[in-house]
C-alpha positions as a Markdown table, in Angstrom:
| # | Residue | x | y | z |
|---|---|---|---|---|
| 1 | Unk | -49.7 | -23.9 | -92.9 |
| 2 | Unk | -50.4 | -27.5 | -94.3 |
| 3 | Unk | -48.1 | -28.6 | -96.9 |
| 4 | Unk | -49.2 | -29.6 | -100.1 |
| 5 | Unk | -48.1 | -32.4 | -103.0 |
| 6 | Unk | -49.3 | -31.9 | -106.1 |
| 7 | Unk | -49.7 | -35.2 | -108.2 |
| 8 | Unk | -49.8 | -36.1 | -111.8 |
| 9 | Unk | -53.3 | -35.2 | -112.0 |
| 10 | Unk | -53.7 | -31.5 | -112.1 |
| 11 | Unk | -56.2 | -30.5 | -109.1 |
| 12 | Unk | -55.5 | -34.2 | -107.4 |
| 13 | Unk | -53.5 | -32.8 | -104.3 |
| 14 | Unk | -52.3 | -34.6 | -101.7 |
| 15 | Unk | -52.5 | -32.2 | -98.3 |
| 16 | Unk | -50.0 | -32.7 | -95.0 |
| 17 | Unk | -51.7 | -30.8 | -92.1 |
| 18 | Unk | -49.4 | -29.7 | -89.1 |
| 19 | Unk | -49.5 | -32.4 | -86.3 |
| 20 | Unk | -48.6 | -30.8 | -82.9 |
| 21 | Unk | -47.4 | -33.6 | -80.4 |
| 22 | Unk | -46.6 | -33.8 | -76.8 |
| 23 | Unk | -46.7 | -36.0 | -74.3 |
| 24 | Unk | -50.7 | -36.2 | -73.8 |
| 25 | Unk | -51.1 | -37.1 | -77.6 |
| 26 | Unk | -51.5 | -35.1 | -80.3 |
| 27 | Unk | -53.4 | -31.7 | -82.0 |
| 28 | Unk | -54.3 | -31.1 | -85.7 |
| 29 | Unk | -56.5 | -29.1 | -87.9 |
| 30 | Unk | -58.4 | -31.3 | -90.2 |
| 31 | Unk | -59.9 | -28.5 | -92.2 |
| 32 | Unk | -59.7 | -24.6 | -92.1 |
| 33 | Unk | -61.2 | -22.8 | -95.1 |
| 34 | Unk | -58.4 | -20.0 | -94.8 |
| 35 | Unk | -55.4 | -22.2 | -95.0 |
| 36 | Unk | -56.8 | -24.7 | -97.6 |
| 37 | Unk | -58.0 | -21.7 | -100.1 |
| 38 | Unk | -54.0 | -20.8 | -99.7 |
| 39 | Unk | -52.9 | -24.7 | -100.5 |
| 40 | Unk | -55.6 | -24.1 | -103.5 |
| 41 | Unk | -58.7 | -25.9 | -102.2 |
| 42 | Unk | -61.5 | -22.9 | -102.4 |
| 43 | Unk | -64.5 | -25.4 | -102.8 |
| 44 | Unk | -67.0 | -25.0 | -100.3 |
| 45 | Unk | -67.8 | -28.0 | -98.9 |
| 46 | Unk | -71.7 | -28.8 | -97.5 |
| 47 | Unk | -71.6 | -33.1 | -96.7 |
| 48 | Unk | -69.4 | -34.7 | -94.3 |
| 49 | Unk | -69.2 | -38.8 | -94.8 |
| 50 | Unk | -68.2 | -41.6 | -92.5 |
| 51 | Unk | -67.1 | -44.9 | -93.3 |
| 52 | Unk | -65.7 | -47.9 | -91.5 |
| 53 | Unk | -64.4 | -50.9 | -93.3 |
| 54 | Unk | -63.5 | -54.3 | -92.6 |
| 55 | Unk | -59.5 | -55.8 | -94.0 |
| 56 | Unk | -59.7 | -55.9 | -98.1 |
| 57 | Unk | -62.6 | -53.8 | -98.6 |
| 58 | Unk | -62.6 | -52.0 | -101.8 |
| 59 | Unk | -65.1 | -48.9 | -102.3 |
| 60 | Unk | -65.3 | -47.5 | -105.8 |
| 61 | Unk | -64.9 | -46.5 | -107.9 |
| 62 | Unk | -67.7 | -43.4 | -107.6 |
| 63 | Unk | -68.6 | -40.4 | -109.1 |
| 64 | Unk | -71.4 | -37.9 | -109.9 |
| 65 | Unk | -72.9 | -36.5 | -113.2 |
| 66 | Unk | -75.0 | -34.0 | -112.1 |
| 67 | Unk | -73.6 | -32.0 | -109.2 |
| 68 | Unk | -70.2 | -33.6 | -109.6 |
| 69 | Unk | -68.5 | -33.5 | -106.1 |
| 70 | Unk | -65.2 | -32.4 | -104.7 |
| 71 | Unk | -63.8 | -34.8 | -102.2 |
| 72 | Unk | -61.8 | -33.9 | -99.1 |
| 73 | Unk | -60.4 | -37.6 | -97.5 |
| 74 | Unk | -58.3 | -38.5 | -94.5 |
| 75 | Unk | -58.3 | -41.8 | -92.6 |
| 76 | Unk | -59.5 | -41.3 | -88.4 |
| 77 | Unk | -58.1 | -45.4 | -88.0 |
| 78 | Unk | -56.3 | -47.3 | -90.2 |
| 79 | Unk | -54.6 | -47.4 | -93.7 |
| 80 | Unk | -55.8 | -47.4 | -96.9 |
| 81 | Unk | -55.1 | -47.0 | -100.5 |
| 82 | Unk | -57.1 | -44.3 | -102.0 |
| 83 | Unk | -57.1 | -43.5 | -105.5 |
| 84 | Unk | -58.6 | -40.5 | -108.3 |
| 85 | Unk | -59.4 | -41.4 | -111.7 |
| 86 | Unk | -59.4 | -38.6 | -114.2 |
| 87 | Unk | -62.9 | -39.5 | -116.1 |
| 88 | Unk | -63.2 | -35.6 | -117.5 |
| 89 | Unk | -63.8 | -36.4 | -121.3 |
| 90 | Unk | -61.8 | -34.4 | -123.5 |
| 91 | Unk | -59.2 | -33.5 | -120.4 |
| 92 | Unk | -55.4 | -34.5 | -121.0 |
| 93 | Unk | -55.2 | -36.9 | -118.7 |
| 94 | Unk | -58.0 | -38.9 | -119.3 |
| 95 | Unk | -58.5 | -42.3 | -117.9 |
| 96 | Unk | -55.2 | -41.7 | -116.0 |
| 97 | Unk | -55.3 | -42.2 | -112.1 |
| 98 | Unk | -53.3 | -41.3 | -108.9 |
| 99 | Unk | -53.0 | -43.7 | -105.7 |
| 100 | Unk | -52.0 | -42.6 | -102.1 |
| 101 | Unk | -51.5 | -44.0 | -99.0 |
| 102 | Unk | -53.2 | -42.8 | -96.6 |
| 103 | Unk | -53.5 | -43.4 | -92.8 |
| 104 | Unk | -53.8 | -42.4 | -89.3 |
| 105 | Unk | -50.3 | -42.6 | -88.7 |
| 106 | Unk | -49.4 | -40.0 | -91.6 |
| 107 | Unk | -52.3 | -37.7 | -91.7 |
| 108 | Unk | -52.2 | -37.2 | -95.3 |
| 109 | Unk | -55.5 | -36.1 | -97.0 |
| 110 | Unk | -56.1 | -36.4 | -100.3 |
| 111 | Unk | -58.0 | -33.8 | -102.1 |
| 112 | Unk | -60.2 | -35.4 | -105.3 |
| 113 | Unk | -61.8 | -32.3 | -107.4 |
| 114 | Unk | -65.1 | -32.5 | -108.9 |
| 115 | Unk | -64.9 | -34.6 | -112.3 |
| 116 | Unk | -63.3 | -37.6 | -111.3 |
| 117 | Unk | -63.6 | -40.8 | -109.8 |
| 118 | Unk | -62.9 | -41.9 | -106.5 |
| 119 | Unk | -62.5 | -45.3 | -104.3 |
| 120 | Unk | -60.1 | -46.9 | -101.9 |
| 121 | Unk | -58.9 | -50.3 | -100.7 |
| 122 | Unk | -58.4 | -51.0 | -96.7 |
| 123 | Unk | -54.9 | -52.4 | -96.5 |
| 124 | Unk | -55.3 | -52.8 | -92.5 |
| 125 | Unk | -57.7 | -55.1 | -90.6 |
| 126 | Unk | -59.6 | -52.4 | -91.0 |
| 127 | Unk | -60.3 | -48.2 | -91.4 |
| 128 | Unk | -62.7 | -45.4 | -90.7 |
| 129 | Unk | -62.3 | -43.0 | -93.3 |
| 130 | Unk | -63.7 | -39.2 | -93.6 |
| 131 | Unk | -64.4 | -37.0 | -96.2 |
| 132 | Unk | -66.0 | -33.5 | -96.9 |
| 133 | Unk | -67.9 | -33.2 | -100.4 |
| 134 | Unk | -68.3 | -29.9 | -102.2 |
| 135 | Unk | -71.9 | -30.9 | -102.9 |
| 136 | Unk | -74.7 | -33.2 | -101.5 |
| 137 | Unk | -74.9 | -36.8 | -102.1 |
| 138 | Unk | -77.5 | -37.3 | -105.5 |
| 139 | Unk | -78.4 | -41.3 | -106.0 |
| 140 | Unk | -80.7 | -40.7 | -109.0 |
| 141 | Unk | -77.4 | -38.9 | -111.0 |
| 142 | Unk | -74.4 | -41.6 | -109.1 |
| 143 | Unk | -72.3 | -44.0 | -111.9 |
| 144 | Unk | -69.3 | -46.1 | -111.0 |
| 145 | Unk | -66.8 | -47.6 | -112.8 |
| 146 | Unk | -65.4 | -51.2 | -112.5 |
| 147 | Unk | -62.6 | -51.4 | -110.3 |
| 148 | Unk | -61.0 | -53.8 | -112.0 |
| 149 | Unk | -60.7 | -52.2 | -115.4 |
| 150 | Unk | -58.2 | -53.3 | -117.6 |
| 151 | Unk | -58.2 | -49.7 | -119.5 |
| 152 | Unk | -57.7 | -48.3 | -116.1 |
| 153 | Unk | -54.7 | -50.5 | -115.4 |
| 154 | Unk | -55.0 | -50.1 | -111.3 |
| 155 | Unk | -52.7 | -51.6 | -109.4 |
| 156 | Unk | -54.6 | -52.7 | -106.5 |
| 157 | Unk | -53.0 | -54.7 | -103.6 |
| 158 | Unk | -55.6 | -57.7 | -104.3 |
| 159 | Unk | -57.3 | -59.1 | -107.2 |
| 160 | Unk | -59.8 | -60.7 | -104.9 |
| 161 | Unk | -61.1 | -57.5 | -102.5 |
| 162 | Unk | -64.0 | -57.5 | -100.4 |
| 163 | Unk | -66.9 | -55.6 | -102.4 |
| 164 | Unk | -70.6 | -54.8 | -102.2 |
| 165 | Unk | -72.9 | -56.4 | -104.8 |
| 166 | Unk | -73.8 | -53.1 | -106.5 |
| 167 | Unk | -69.9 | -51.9 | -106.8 |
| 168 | Unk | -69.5 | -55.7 | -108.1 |
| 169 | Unk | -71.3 | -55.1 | -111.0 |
| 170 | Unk | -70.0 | -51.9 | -112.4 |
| 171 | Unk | -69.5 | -51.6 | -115.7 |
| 172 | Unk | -66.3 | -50.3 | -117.6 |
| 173 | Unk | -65.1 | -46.8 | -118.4 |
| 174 | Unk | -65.9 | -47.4 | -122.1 |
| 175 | Unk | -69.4 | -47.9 | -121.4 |
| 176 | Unk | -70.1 | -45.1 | -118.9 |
| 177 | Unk | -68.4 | -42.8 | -121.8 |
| 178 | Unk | -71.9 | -40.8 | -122.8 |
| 179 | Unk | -72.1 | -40.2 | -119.3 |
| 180 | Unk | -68.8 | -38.8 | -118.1 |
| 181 | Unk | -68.5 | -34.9 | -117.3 |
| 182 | Unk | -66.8 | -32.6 | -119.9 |
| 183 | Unk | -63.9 | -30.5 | -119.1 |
| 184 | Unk | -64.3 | -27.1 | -119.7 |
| 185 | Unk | -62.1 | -24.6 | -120.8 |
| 186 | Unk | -60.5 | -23.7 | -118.0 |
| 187 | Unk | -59.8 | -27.3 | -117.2 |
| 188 | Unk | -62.8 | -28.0 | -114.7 |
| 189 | Unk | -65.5 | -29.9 | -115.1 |
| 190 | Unk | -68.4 | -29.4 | -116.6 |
| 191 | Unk | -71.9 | -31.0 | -116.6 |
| 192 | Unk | -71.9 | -34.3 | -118.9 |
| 193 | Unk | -74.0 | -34.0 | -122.6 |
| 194 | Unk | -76.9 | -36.0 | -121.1 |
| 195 | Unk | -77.5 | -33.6 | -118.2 |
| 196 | Unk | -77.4 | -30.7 | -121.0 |
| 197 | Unk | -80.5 | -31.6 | -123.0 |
């Protein structure tokens, strides 16, 4: 059974599968809906993503409003510094974040529940990162937040990462506020006021 960390963010969860070595190498289950409903992970999960990454790239910080997507990530090669921002308005934790290592020498996943935001920095020369989504990607309903943030208050390895000209660009939590899902009673996340009508 793979051993789970919670973090400070409830639903954030940071997931140790069992790594079977011998002398060929080595054998581990990356996913198996059985075992990760146990460790509390019951999303079903209908996209798998791929992406490779030169040294100091930062990706992020992402997130849905309509459709708002669980995350499921683990690093094939490399090491990176992947991080969950809680962007839920009216949650407890609000604005609040969690950052993990995580590599191919450790196996950690990390699992990011639907309702907040997500990137990671590549602290090796570089990393191919995986990760399962609980639903598909949506461009037309996709906001990001700055990564740099000040209200945030990320501590990022860099102040000068490698980034693409869109996640350049992002604007601030404060200003992507109308747009941020609701939590709901039960402490999920619900659709954001714009996507209500």
């Amino acid at each position: 059974m793979p051993r789970t960390i919670a973090t400070d963010l409830p639903g954030v969860l940071i997931i140790e599968p069992d790594v079977f070595r011998d002398g060929r190498g080595f054998f581990l289950e990356t996913y198996r809906e059985d075992k990760y409903r146990e460790c509390g992970i019951a999303d079903v999960f209908v996209q798998d993503n791929y992406s490779s990454s030169v040294a100091r790239t930062l990706r992020g910080l992402h997130l849905q409003r309509r459709q708002p997507q669980g995350k499921l990530i683990r690093v094939v090669r490399g090491d990176i510094l992947d991080i969950a921002v809680d962007v839920r308005r009216g949650s407890d934790t609000f604005g609040r974040h969690v950052a993990v290592r995580l590599s191919a020498d450790n196996f950690r996943q990390c699992y990011v529940p639907p309702g907040f935001a997500h990137g990671f920095y590549v602290v090796s020369d570089s990393a191919d990162v995986e990760y399962k989504c609980t639903t598909v990607f949506d461009p037309a309903s996709e906001i990001g937040i700055i990564w740099n943030d000040p209200d945030l208050a990320i501590d990022w390895p860099t102040q000068a990462p490698l980034l693409s000209p869109r996640d350049a660009t992002l604007p601030t939590l404060a200003a992507v506020m109308e747009l941020l899902p609701l939590v709901d009673a039960r402490g999920g996340t619900a659709q954001s006021i714009s996507d209500r009508g």
